[in-house]
RODREN-274924 format. One record per residue (C-alpha): chain; x, y, z. Coordinates in steps of 0.1 Angstrom, whole numbers. Layout:
N
{'A' {X Y Z}}
...
This chain:
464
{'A' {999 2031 1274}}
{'A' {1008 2002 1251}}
{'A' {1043 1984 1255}}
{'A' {1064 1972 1223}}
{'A' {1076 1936 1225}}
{'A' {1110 1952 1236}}
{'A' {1095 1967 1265}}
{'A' {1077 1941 1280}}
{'A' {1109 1916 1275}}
{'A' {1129 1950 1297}}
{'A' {1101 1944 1321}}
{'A' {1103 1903 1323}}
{'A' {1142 1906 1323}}
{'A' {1135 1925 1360}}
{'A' {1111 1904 1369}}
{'A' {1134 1873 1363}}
{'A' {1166 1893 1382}}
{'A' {1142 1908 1410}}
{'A' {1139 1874 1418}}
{'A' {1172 1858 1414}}
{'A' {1187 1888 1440}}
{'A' {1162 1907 1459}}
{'A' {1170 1914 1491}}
{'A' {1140 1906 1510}}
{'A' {1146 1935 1536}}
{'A' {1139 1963 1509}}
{'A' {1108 1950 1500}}
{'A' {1092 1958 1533}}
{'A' {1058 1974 1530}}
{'A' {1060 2012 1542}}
{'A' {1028 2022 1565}}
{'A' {1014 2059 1559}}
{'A' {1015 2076 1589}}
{'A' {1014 2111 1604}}
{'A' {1051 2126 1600}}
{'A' {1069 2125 1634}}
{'A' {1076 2152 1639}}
{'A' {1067 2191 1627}}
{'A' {1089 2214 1611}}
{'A' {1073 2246 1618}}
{'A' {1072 2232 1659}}
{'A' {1111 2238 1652}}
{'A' {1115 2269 1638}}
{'A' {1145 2290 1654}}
{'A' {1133 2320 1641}}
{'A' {1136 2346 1613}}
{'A' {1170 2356 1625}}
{'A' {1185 2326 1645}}
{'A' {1174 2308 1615}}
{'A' {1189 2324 1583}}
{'A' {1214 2315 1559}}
{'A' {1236 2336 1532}}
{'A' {1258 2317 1507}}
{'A' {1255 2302 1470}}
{'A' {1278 2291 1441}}
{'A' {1295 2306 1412}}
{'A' {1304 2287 1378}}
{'A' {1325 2283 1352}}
{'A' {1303 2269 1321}}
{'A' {1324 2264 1292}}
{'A' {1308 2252 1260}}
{'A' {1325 2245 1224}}
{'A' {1302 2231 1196}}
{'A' {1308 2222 1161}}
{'A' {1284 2214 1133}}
{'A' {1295 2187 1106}}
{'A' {1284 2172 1074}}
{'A' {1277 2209 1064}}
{'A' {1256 2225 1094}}
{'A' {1265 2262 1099}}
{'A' {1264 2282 1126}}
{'A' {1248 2322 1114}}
{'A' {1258 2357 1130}}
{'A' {1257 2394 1116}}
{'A' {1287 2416 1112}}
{'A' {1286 2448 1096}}
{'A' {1251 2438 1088}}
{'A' {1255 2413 1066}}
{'A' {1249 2375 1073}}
{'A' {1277 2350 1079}}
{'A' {1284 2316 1088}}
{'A' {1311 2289 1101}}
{'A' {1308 2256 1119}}
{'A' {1320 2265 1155}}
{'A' {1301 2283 1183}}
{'A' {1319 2293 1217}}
{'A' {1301 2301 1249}}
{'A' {1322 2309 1287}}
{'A' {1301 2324 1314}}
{'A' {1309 2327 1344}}
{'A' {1271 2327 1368}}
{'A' {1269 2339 1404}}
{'A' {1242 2328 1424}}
{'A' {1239 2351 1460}}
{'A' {1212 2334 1481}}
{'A' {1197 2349 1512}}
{'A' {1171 2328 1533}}
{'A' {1159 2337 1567}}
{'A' {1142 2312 1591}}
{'A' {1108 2307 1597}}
{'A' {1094 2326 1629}}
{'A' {1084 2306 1658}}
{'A' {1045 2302 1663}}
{'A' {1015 2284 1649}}
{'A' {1020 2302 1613}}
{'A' {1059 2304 1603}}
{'A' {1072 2330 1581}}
{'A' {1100 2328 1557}}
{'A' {1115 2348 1528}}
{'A' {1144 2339 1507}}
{'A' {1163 2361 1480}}
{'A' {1188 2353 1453}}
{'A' {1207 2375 1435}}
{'A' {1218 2365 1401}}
{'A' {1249 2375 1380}}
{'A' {1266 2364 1351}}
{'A' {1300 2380 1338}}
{'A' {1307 2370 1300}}
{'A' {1343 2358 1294}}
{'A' {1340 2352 1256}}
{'A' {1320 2381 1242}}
{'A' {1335 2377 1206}}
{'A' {1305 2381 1182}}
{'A' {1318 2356 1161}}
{'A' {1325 2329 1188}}
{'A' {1291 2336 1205}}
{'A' {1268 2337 1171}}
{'A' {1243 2362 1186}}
{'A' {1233 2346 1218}}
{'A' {1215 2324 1228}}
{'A' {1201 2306 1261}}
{'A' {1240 2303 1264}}
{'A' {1251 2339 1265}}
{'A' {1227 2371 1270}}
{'A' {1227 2393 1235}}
{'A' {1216 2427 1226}}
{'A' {1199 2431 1196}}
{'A' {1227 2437 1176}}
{'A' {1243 2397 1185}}
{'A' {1268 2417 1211}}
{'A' {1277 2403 1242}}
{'A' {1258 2419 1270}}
{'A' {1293 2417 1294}}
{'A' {1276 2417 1329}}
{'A' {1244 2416 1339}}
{'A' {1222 2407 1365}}
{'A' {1183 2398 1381}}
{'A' {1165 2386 1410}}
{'A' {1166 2351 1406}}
{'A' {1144 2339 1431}}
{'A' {1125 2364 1459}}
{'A' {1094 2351 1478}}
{'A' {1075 2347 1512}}
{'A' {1066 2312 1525}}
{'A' {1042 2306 1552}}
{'A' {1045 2274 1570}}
{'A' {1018 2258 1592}}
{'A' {1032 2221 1605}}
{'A' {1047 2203 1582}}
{'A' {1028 2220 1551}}
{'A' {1045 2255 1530}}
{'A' {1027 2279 1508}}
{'A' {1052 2298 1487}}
{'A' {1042 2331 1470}}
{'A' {1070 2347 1446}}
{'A' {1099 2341 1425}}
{'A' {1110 2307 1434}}
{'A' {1124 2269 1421}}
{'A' {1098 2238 1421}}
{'A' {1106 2204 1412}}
{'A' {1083 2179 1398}}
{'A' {1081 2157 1365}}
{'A' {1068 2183 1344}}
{'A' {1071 2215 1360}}
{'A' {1107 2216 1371}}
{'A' {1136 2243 1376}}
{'A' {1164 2235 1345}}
{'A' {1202 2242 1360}}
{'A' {1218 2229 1327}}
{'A' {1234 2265 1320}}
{'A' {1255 2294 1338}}
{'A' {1225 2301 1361}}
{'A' {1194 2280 1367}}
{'A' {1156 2289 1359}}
{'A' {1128 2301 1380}}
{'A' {1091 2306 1380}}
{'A' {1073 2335 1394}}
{'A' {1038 2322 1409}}
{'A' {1021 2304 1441}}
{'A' {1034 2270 1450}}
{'A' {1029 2246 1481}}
{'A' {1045 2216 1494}}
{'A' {1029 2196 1524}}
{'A' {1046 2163 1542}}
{'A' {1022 2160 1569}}
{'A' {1028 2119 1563}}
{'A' {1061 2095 1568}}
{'A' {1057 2087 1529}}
{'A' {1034 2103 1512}}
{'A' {1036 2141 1498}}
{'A' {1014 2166 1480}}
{'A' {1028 2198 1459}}
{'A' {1008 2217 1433}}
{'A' {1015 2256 1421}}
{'A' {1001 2282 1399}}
{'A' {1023 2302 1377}}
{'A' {1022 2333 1352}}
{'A' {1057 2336 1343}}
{'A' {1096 2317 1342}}
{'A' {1126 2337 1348}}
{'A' {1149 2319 1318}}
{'A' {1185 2310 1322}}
{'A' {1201 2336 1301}}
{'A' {1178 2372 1300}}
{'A' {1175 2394 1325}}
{'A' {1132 2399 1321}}
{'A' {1104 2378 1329}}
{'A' {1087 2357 1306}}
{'A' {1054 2340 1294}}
{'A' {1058 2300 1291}}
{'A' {1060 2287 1256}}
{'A' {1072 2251 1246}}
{'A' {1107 2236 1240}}
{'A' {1091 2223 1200}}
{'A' {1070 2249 1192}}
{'A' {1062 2275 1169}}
{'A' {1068 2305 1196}}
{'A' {1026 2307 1214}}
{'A' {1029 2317 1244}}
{'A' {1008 2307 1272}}
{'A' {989 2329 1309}}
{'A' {994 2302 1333}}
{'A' {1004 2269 1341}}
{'A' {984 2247 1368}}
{'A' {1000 2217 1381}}
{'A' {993 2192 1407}}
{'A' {1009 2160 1420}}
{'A' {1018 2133 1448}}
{'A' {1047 2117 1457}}
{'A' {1045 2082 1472}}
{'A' {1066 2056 1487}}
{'A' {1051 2025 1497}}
{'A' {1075 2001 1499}}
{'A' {1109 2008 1512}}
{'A' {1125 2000 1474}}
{'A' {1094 2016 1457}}
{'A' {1095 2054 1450}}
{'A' {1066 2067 1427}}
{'A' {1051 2102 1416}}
{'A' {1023 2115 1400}}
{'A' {1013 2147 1383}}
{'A' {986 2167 1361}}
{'A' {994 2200 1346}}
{'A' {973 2219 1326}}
{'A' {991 2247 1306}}
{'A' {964 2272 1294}}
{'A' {953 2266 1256}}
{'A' {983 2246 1252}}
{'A' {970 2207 1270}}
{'A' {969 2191 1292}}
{'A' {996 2167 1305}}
{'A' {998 2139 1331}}
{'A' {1030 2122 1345}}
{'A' {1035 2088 1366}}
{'A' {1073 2084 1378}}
{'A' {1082 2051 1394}}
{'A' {1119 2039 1402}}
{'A' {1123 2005 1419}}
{'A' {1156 1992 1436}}
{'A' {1168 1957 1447}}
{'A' {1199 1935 1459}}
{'A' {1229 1949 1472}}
{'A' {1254 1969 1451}}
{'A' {1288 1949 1463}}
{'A' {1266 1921 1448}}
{'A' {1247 1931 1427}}
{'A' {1223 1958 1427}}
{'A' {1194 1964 1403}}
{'A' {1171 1996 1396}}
{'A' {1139 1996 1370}}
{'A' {1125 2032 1361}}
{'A' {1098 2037 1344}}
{'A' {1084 2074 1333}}
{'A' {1051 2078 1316}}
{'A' {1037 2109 1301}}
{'A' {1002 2114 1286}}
{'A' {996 2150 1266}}
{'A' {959 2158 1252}}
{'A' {956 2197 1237}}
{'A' {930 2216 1253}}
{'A' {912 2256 1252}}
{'A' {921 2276 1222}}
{'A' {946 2243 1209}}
{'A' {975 2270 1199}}
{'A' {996 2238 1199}}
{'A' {972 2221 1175}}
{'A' {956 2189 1180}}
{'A' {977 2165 1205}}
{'A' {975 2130 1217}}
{'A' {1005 2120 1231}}
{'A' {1017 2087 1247}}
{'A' {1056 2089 1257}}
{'A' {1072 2063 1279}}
{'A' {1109 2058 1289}}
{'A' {1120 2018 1305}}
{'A' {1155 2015 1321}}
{'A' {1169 1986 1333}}
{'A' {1206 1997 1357}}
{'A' {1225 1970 1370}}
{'A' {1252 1980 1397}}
{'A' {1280 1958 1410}}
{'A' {1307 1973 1437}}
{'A' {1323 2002 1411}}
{'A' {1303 1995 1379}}
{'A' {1268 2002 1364}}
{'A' {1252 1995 1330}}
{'A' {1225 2008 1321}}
{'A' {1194 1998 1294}}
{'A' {1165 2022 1280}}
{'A' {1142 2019 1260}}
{'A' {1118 2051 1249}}
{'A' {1091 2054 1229}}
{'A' {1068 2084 1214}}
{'A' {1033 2074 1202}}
{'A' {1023 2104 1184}}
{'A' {1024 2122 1154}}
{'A' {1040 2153 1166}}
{'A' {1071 2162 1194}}
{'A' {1063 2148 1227}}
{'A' {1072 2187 1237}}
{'A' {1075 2199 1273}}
{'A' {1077 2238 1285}}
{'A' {1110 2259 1275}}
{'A' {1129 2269 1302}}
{'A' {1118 2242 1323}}
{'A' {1132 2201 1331}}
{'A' {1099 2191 1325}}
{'A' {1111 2155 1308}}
{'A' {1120 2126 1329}}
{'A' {1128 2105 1304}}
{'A' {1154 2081 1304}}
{'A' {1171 2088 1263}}
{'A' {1167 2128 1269}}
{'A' {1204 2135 1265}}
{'A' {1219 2165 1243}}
{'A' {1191 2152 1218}}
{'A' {1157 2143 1238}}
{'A' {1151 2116 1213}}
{'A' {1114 2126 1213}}
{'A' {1105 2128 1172}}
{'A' {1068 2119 1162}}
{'A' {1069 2081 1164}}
{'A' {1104 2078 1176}}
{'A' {1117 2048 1194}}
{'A' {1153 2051 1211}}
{'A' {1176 2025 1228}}
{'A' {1205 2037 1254}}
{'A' {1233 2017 1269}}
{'A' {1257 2036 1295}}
{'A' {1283 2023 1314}}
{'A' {1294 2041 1349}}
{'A' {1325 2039 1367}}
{'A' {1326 2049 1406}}
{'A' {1364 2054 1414}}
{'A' {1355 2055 1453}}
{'A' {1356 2018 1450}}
{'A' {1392 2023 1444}}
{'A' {1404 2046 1464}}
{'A' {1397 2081 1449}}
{'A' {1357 2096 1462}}
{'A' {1341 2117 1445}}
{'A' {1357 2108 1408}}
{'A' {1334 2092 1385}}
{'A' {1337 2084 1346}}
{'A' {1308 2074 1323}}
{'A' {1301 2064 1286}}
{'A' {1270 2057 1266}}
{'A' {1256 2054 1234}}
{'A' {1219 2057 1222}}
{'A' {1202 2054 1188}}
{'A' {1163 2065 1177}}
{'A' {1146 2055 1148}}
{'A' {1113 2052 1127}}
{'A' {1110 2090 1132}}
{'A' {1076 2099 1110}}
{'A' {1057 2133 1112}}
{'A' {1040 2124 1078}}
{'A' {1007 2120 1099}}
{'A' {1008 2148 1112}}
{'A' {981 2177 1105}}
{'A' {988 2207 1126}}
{'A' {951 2213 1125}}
{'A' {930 2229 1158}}
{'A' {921 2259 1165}}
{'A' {942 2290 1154}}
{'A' {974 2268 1156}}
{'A' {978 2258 1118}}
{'A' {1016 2244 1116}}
{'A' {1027 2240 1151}}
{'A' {1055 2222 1147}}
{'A' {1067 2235 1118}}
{'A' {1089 2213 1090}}
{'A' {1079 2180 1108}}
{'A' {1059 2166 1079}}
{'A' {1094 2159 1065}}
{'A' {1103 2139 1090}}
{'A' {1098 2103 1070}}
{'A' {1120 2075 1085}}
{'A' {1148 2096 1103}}
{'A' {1172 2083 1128}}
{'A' {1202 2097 1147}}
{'A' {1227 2085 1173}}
{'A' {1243 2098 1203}}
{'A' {1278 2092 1217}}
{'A' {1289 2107 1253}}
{'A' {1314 2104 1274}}
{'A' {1322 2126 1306}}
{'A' {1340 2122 1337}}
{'A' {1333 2144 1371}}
{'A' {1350 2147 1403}}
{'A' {1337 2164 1435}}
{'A' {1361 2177 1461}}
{'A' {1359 2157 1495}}
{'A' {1375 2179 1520}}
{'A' {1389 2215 1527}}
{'A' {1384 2248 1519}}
{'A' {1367 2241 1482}}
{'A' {1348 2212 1498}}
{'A' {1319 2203 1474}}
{'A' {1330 2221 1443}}
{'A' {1317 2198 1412}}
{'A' {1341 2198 1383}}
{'A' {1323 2181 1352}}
{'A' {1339 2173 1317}}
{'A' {1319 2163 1283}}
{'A' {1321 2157 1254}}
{'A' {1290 2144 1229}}
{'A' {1290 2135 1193}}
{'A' {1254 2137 1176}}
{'A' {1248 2123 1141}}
{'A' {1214 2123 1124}}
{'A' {1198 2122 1086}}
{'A' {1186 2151 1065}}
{'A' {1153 2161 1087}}
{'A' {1160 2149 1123}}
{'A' {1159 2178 1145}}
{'A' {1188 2182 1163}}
{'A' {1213 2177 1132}}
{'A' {1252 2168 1131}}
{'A' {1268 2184 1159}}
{'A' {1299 2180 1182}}
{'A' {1300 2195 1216}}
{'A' {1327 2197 1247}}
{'A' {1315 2210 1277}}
{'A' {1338 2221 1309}}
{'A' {1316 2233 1345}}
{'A' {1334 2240 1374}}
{'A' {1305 2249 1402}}
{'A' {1322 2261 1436}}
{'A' {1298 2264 1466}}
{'A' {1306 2288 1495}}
{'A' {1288 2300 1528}}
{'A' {1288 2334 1542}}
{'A' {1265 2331 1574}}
């Protein structure tokens, strides 16, 4: 990986207030030991050990394109356009997991119902669907529908789980995305083992991703791409903690004739937030193509630096990202699979790209009101340039198609959103979340000029 001039002065800048305001009890070293204790020694049982409950959500979205950007739909069979595009769902997740049953081997299942009710099925407002609101061929509204979100068997020796099924996972480039109505979900074998006090393994295999918004299973493409589709996604990865402030993770994922990706993850935290508090992340990716190349040729180096200061109520944060490559740094659709720090409505990941972000946070607890909290940012990226790019290997030709153009582009980013969770009662938990974005950009960026406000209310509730 090679650091710009900026980064390395983000790096000496935490160096210099490390030292000004550590708090030497955070740096402790953290010895790897054998966990304490063992889940599956715990287990109360399939039955005495189940759960039934979930959430339902209101996901409200209104967009508007400027500067001339149209939003296209069919009526009566013929093409038309306007500027604004509506989307209100309301997504139902019903979640049943039993406990694991008592013995050496544990046994677990867990099934989730999924259901999503349209409330704005105007073809006009909804522009044909989308991963926003489920469509039928002819850009109608499906009005209701639903799936099996999630539906496996775990097996659980000690502290370590194999899952086999429908089911989330979470890592840095294999992760469940939860941006929408209803979350994702992949259908494969997965496990997860915390035999040690800080140090943890997961890996999986998977064939297929249940997306947000359709009702069938899937083969994984990419977010970028020119629609390939890949058999099966490998990954592999630790997690490691070994200092008490230190927190790192590191993962390989091979996505069949696609490439082959590698991820390091490290977030670092010092001082004392009524004082002052500081946090470092850093997020690396590395992407090389591999088998058949339907992505083309790829050699991708993609960093992301943030520098977040905290003091009692207030944070700023700093980032700085960078693409070294001549095509997308691209992750899988339907997946979280980008950590990075300036991967906002825009990911900010053009050919050559570099992006700065500075957001400002406001914690109302320190005043009086939990669970309200208002934030602000704006980011920039520039020197986009796919001119270098070839699109050759293998049977790929053009994978990422109209990024030759890209010569020179930059956009911007402005944000601001406020949330508030619910502290006590009967709707205890419930996340209410207000934004409201503003994306500008020249002729051949990506993501072009677009407004969008954005209204989620996301109740939890128990049954058993």
């Amino acid at each position: 990986m090679k650091l710009s001039s900026t980064a390395l002065l983000a790096l000496a800048i935490s160096s210099i207030t490390a030292n000004a305001y550590a708090d030497p009890a955070s740096q402790d070293f953290v010895p790897t030991t054998l966990a304490g204790s063992s889940a599956q020694s715990e287990a109360k049982g399939f039955i005495d050990g189940q759960s039934l409950g979930g959430t339902t959500r209101n996901w409200f979205s209104n967009e508007q394109k400027f500067r001339g950007g149209k939003f296209t739909y069919q009526k009566h069979g013929e093409a038309r356009t306007d500027a604004y595009r509506t989307n209100w769902v309301q997504g139902t997740i019903l979640n049943y997991s039993s406990g694991f049953t008592q013995g050496t081997v544990g046994v677990a299942t867990e099934v989730a119902a999924y259901n999503a009710v349209v409330l704005d099925r105007s073809k006009r407002d909804i522009k044909g669907g989308s991963n926003r609101t489920l469509a039928d061929s002819n850009g109608d509204a499906v009005d209701q529908w639903s799936k099996l979100g999630l539906a496996n068997v775990k097996f659980r020796v000690s502290n370590t789980t194999l899952t086999a099924g429908r089911q989330n996972f979470s890592s840095g480039i294999v992760d469940t995305i939860g941006n929408r109505a209803l979350p994702s979900s992949f259908e494969g074998v997965s496990f997860n083992s915390e035999e040690f006090s800080n140090l943890s393994f997961q890996g999986g295999v998977f064939d297929r991703v249940s997306p947000r918004t359709e009702q069938s299973l899937s083969k994984f493409r990419t977010e970028y791409g020119n629609g390939a589709e890949t058999d099966k996604v490998n990954t592999l990865g630790v997690n490691y903690q070994p200092f008490k402030s230190l927190k790192t993770s590191l993962f390989a994922a091979n996505v069949e004739d696609f490439w082959n990706q590698y991820y390091f993850g490290a977030t670092h935290e010092l001082g004392d937030s009524q004082t002052l508090a500081l946090t470092t992340g850093l997020n690396y990716y590395k992407t090389v193509d591999t088998g058949k190349k339907l992505m083309g040729t790829i050699d991708n180096d993609t960093y992301s630096l943030s520098l977040g200061l905290t003091h009692q109520a207030h944070s700023l944060t700093f980032s700085y990202q960078a693409v070294n490559g001549n095509e997308y740094f691209d992750y899988l659709h339907e997946t979280n699979g980008i950590y990075l720090a300036n991967s906002l409505t825009s990911d900010f990941n053009g050919p050559n790209e570099k992006s700065f972000q500075i957001a400002y946070g406001l914690n109302m607890a320190e005043y009086g009101v939990p669970g309200l909290k208002f934030n602000i940012y704006s980011a920039r990226g520039w020197g986009i340039d796919g001119t270098h790019y070839t699109g050759d290997g293998g049977r790929a030709g053009f994978a990422y198609n109209g990024i030759q153009a890209q010569d020179g582009e930059k956009h911007q980013e402005y944000g601001i959103g406020t949330s508030y969770a619910v502290q006590s009662g009967p709707l205890k938990a419930t996340a209410i979340r207000a934004t409201y974005v503003t994306h500008r950009a020249t002729a051949n960026q990506a993501d072009g000029n677009i407004r969008e406000f954005r209204l989620v209310t996301t109740i939890p509730f128990n049954i058993l």
